[in-house]
VOTI-880718 format. One record per residue (C-alpha): residue number from 1; x, y, z; residue in one letter; chain. Coordinates in Angstrom, 3 decimals. Example, Ala and Ser with C-alpha at 12.3 -4.5 7.8 and 13.67 -1.06 7.14 Angstrom:
BEGIN
- k; px; py; pz; r; c
- 1; 12.300; -4.500; 7.800; a; A
- 2; 13.670; -1.060; 7.140; s; A
// end
This chain:
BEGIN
- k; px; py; pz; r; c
- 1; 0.000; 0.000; 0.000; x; A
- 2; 1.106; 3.313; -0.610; x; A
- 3; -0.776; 6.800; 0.762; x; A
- 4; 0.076; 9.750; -1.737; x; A
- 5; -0.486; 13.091; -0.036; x; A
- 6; 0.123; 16.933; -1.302; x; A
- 7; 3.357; 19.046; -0.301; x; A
- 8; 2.556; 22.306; 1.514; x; A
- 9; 2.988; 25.959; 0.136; x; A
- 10; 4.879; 26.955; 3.707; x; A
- 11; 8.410; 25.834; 3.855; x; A
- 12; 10.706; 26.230; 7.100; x; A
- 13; 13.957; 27.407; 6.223; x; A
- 14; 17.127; 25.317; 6.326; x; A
- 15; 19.514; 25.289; 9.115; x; A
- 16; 23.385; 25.903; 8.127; x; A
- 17; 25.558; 23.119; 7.129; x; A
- 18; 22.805; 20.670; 5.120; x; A
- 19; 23.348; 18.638; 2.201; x; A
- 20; 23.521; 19.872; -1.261; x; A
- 21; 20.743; 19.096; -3.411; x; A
- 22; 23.205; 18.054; -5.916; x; A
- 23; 24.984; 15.633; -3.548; x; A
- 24; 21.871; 13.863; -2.723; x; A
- 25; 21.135; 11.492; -5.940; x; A
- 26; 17.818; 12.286; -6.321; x; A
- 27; 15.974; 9.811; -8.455; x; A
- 28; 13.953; 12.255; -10.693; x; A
- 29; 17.129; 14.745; -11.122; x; A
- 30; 16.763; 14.283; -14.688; x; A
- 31; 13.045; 15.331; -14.517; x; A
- 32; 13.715; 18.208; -12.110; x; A
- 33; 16.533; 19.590; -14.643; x; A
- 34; 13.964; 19.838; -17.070; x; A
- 35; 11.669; 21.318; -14.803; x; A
- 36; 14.184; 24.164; -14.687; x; A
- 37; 15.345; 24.450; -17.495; x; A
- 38; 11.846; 25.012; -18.142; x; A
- 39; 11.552; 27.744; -15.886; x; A
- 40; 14.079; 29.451; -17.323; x; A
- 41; 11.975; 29.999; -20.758; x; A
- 42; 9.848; 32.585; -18.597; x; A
- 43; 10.133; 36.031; -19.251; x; A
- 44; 10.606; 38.328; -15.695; x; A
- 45; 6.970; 39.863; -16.498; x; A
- 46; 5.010; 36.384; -16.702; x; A
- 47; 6.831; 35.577; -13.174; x; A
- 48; 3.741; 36.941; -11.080; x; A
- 49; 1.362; 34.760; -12.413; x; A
- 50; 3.250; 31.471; -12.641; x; A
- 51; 4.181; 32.346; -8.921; x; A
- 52; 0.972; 34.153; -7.852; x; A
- 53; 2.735; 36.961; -6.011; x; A
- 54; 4.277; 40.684; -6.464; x; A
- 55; 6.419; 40.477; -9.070; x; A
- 56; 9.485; 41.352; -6.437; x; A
- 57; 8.856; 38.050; -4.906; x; A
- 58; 8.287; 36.012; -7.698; x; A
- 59; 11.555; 37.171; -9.258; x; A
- 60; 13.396; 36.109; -5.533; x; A
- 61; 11.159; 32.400; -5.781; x; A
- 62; 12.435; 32.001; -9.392; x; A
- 63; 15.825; 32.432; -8.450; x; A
- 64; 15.783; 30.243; -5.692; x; A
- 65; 13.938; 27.268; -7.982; x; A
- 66; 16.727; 27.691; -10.169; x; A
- 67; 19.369; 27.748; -7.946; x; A
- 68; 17.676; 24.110; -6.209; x; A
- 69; 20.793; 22.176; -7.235; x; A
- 70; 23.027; 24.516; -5.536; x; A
- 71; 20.827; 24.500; -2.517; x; A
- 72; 21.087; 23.148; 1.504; x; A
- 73; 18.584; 20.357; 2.046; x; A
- 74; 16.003; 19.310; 4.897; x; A
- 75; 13.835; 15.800; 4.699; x; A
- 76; 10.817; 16.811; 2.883; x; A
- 77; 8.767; 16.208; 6.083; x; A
- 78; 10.485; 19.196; 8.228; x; A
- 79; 10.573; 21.373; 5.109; x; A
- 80; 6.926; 21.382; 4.565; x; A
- 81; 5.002; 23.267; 7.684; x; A
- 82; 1.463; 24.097; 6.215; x; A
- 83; -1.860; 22.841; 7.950; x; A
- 84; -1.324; 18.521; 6.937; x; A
- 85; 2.200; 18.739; 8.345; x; A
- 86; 1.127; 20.581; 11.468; x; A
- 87; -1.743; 18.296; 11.934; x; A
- 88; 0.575; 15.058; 11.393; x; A
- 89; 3.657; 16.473; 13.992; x; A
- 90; 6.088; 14.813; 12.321; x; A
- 91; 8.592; 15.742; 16.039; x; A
- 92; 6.101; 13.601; 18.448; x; A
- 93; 5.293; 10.479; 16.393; x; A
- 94; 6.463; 7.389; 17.544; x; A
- 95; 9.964; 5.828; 15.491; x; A
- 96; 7.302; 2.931; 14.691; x; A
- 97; 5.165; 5.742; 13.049; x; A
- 98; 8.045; 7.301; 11.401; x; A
- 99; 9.152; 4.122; 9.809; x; A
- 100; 5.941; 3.466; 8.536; x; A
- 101; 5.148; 6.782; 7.189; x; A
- 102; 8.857; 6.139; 5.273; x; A
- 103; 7.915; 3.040; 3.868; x; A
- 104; 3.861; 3.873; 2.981; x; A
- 105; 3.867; 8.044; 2.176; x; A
- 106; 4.433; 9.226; -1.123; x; A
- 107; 4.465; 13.649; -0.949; x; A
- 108; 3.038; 14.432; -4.769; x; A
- 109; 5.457; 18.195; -5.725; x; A
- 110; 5.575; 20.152; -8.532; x; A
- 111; 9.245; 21.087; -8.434; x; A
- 112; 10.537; 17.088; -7.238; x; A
- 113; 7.585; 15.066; -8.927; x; A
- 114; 7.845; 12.178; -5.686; x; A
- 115; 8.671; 12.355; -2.592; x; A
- 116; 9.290; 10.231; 0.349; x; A
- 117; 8.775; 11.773; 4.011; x; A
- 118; 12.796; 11.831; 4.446; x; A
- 119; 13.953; 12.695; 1.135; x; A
- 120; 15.949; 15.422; 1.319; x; A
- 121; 15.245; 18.607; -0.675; x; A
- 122; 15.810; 22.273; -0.600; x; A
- 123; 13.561; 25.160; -0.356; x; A
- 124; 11.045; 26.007; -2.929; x; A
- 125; 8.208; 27.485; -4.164; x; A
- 126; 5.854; 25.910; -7.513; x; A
- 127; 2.447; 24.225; -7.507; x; A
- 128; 2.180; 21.481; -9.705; x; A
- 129; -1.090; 23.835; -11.705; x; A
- 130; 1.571; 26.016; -13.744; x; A
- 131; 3.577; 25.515; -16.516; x; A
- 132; 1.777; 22.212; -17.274; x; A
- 133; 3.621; 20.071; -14.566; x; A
- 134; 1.065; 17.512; -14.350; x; A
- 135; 1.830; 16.534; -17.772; x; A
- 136; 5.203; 16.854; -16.978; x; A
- 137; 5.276; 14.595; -13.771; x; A
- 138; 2.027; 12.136; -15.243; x; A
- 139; 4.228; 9.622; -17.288; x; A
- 140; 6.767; 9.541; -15.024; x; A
- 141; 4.825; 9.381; -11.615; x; A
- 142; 2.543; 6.940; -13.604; x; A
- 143; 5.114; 4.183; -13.856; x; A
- 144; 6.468; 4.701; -10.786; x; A
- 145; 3.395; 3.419; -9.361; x; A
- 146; 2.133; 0.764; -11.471; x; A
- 147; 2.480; -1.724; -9.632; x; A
- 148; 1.126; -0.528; -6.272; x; A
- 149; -1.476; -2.768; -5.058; x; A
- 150; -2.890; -0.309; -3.324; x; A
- 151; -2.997; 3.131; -3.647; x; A
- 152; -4.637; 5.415; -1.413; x; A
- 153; -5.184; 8.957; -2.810; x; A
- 154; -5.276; 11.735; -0.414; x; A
- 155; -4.543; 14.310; -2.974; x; A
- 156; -6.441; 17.387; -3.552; x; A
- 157; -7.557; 17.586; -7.510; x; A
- 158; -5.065; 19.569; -9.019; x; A
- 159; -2.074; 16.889; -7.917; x; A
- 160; -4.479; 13.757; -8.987; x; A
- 161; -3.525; 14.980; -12.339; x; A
- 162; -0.334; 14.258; -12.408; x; A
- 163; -0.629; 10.601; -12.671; x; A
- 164; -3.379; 8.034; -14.477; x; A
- 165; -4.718; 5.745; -11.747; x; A
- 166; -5.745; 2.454; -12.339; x; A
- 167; -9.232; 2.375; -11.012; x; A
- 168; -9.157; -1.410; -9.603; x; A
- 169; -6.022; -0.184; -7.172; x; A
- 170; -6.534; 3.319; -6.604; x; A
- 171; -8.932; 4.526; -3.349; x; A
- 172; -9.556; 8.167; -3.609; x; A
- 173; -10.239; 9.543; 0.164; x; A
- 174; -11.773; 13.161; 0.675; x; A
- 175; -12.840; 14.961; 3.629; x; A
- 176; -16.435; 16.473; 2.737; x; A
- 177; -19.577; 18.224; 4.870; x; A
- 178; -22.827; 17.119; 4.583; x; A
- 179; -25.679; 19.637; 4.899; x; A
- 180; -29.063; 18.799; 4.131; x; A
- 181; -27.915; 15.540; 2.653; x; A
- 182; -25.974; 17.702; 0.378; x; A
- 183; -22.200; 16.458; 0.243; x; A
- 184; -19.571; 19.294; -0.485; x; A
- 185; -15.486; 19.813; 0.324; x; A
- 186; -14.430; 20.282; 4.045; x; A
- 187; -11.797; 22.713; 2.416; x; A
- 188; -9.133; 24.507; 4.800; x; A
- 189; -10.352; 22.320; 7.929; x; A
- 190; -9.859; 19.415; 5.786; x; A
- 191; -6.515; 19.704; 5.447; x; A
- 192; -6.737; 19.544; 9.682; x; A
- 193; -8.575; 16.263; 9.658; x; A
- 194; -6.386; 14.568; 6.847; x; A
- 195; -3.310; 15.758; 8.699; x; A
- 196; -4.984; 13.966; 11.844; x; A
- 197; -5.628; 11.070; 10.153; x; A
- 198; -2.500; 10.499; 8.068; x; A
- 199; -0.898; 11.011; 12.102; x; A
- 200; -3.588; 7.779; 13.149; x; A
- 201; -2.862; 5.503; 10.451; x; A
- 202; 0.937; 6.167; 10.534; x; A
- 203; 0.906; 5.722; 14.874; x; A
- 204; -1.671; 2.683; 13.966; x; A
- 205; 0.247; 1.025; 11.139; x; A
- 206; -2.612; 0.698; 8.972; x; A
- 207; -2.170; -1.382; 6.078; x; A
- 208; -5.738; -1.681; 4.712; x; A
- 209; -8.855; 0.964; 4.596; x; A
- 210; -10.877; -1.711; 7.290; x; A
- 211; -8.370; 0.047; 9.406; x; A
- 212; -10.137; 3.839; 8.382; x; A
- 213; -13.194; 2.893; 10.511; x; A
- 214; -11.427; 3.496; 13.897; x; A
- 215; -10.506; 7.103; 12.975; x; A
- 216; -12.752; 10.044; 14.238; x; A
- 217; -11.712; 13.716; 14.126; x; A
- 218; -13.934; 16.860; 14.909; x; A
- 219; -17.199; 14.975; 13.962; x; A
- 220; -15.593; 13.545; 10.736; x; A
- 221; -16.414; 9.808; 10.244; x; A
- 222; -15.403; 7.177; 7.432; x; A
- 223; -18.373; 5.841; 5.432; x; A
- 224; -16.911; 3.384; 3.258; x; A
- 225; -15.414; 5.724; 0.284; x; A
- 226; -14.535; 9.146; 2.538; x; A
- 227; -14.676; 10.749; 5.488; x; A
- 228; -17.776; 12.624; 6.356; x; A
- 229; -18.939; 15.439; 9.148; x; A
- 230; -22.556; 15.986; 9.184; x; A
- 231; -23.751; 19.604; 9.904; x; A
- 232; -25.669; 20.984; 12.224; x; A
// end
């Protein structure tokens, strides 16, 4: 089984003295040289939208992405600090949970295509929605899983792009509100309860979904396909 979850746009910076990007063998370095190489086709005026900023900072993020190579590294887990990885708190799991969540976690990035929880990698900033990187990463992500048994999906659209599931392997999870017996996305507080629950499954060592009936966050409840909070 494998559990493929989204990166995070906030990124804690590196301490001194960390390894090289370059140094590091990175599987997909091929992939992420063409990713820059790609980047540097962009002319400094188209910078603000393919970064979604000022254009001051998007110049300072495209230098950075270009410089990755050249760059200190952190494992991908302590790098990423948005609402999952907060949720998950990577610094009080159990070594039994941080083993597993090595072996069964696959981080989905625009920049680094796949990630393990450990792998090291330097600080960044580019969702995987510009400059066609879901193409870019689909092939390759695509055969990297093929022959997953099982694959649970815990990734938000825009990322489920950038591979072709097979549909007798793949279990797409998502955290959703229903009102009125109308189902719709539990949005920014489900990022919260997935973070939560990729924390119980990882502390739990589940290995199959019969496992996703014992988890229960904030009202949210599994009901065979995802997890489901029913408003008041």
């Amino acid at each position: 089984m494998k559990i493929l979850i989204p990166p995070s746009e906030g990124k804690a910076k590196v301490k001194p003295g960390g390894t090289l990007f370059s140094e590091t063998k990175f599987r997909y370095e091929r992939e992420v040289n063409q990713v820059v190489r790609l980047l540097e086709l962009i002319d400094d005026e188209d910078l603000s939208s393919v970064y979604g900023t000022s254009a001051e900072k998007a110049l300072m993020f495209h230098r950075q992405n270009q410089d990755v190579f050249n760059s200190r590294c952190a494992p991908a887990i302590e790098r990423y600090t948005g609402v999952v990885y907060e949720h998950i708190g990577w610094s009080t799991l159990s070594k039994k949970a941080k083993d597993y969540m090595e072996k069964y976690i696959y981080i989905f990035s625009g920049l680094f295509g796949l990630l393990t929880p450990k792998t090291p990698i330097p600080d960044y900033k580019l969702k995987m929605n510009v400059l066609s990187l879901q193409h870019h990463w689909n092939p390759v992500l695509t055969e990297t899983l093929k022959d997953e048994k099982v694959i649970v999906d815990l990734l938000p659209q825009v990322h489920r792009k950038a591979y072709k599931p097979n549909k007798e392997n793949v279990i797409p999870v998502d955290f959703q509100i229903t009102n009125k017996g109308k189902k719709s996305a539990a949005g920014h507080f489900g990022k919260a309860v997935k973070g939560e629950f990729i924390r119980y499954i990882a502390e739990n060592n589940i290995t199959d979904i019969e496992g996703f009936s014992g988890f229960e966050y904030e009202g949210f409840k599994w009901d065979g396909t995802s997890f489901v909070k029913e408003s008041s």
